[in-house]
Steps between C-alpha positions, in 0.01 A plus 500: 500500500766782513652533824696796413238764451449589879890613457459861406288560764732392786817674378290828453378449880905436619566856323205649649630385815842572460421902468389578858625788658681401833613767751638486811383702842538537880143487661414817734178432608277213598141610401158280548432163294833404397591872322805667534700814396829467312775703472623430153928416462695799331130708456305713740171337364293323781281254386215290627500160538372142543625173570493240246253203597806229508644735808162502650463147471805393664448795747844699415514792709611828377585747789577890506888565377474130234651531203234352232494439165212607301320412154372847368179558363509591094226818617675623773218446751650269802782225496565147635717395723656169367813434732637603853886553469 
């Protein structure tokens, strides 16, 4: 039995993981069911955005004026916020 031919597959899923587009953001407004609006740092771009389930499990809360970080979506559509700074 070769043990080394499940290999490949987990380096190609640390490289997939490794290109995820972080960005950071202040949060301007609180919106219904855990959404948010962020003010992108250095860009006028607002974005919208959810928090990640680990935050919701432990019940993190993000408030008006945080300073997040955010994993951005590859299509542009919403983002999620990963980490309160």
């Amino acid at each position: 039995m070769d043990l080394n031919k499940n290999k490949p597959q987990i380096e190609e899923n640390k490289k997939s993981a490794q290109n995820v587009n972080l960005a950071y953001g202040v949060v301007t407004e609180a919106l219904p069911n855990t959404l948010f609006r962020v003010k992108l740092d250095g860009k006028d771009d607002i974005v919208m955005a959810y928090l990640a389930g680990k935050m919701r499990m432990h019940r993190i809360k993000v408030l008006i004026g945080d300073k997040v970080e955010l994993t951005l979506d590859s299509y542009g559509g919403r983002a999620r916020i990963s980490r309160r700074l």
